[in-house]
N, C-alpha and C positions, 0 to 999 in steps of 0.2 A: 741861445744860438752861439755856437764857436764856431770859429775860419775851418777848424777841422772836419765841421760838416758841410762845406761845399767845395774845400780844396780837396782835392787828391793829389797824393804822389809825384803819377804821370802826368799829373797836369801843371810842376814847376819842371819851366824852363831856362839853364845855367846862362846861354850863352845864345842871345838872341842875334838874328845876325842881320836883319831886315836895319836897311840906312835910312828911310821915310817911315813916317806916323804909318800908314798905308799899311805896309810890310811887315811891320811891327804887329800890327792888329790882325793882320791875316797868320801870323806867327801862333798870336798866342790863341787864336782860335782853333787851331788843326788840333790838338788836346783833348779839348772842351769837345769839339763834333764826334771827334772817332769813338770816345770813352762814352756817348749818349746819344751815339747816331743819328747825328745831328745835321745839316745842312751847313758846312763851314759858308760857304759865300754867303748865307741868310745871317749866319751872326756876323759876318766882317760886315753886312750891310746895316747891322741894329747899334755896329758901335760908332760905325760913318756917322751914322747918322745921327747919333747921340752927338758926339764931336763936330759938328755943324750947328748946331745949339751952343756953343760954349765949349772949351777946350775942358779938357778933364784932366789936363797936366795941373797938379795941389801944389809942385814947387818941392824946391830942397829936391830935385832930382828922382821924384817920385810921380806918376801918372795912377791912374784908377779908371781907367775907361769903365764903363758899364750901360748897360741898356735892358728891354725886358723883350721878352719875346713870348707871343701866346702861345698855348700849348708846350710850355717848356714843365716839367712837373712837380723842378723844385730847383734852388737857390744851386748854379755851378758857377766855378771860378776857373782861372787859371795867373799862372803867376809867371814872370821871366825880369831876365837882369841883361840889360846892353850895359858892359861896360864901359863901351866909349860915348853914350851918351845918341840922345836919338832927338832934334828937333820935332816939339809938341808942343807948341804956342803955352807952354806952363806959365801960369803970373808972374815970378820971379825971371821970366827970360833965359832959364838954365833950359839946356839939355835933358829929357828925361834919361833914367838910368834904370827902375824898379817898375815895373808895369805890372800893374795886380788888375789885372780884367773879369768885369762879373756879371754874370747874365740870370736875369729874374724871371720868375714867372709874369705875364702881363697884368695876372690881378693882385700883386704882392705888394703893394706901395710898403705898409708896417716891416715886411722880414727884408726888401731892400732898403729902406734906407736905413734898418739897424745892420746891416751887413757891408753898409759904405762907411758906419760912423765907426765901425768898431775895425775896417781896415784902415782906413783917415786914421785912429788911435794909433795903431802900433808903428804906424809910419810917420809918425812927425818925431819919434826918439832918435837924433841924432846916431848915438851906439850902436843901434839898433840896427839904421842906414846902411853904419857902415861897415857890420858884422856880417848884412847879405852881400856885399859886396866884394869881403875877403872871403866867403863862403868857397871851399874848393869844390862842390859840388852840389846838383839837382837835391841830392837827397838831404845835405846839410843845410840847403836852403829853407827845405821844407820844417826839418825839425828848427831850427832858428824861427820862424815862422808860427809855426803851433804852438813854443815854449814863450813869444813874447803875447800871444794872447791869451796865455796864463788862463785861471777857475770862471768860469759865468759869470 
């Protein structure tokens, strides 16, 4: 499994603009609904709610929200960058900045949590941080994104 079979394109966002966790996840859910006709309030509720269990901000300015949702028919993502930083109880105390949000099918445990460890991978590389970060755009986000999780 690669990031390139659950990310698409239209579903990296350059420039988030949501100032709450809240906003934020309702952001990066509008993507994800439209491109799989999907219920956007029903996933902003499976990531709430995921996030009332425990903050999904990993730290170093990076967040991973994710949750699963039944009848979903296969692993989507979406991805966005607030460059000024977005409060998300992360364990370090930082500001999130990178928000890779992933929504599973409910019976997946095996294909989500290898699709949390191989996004947790690519984002703990410093460079890597902070190459999406000067990214001048959606689209160069995405290829920075598919080129750092590199062959199976």
């Amino acid at each position: 499994m690669k990031i390139q079979d659950f990310l698409q394109p239209g579903a990296v966002l350059a420039d988030l603009t949501g100032h709450t966790a809240a906003e934020v996840l309702a952001e990066l859910c509008r993507p994800v609904a439209e491109a799989h006709r999907l219920d956007a309030g029903q996933l902003v509720q499976v990531l709430l709610d995921r996030e009332k269990l425990g903050s999904t901000g990993v730290g170093d300015g990076v967040a991973i929200p994710h949750g699963k949702l039944a009848g979903l028919p296969a692993l989507v993502a979406s991805f966005g960058r607030a460059p000024e930083g977005v409060e998300f109880r992360a364990a370090d105390g930082k500001p999130a900045r990178l928000f890779f949000a992933l929504f599973a099918p409910g019976n997946s445990a095996g294909a989500h949590l290898k699709a949390l460890s191989r996004v947790s991978r690519i984002f703990r590389v410093p460079a890597f941080r902070e190459a999406i970060l000067a990214a001048p755009s959606a689209e160069a986000i995405h290829r920075l994104i598919l080129a750092e999780d590199g062959p199976e």
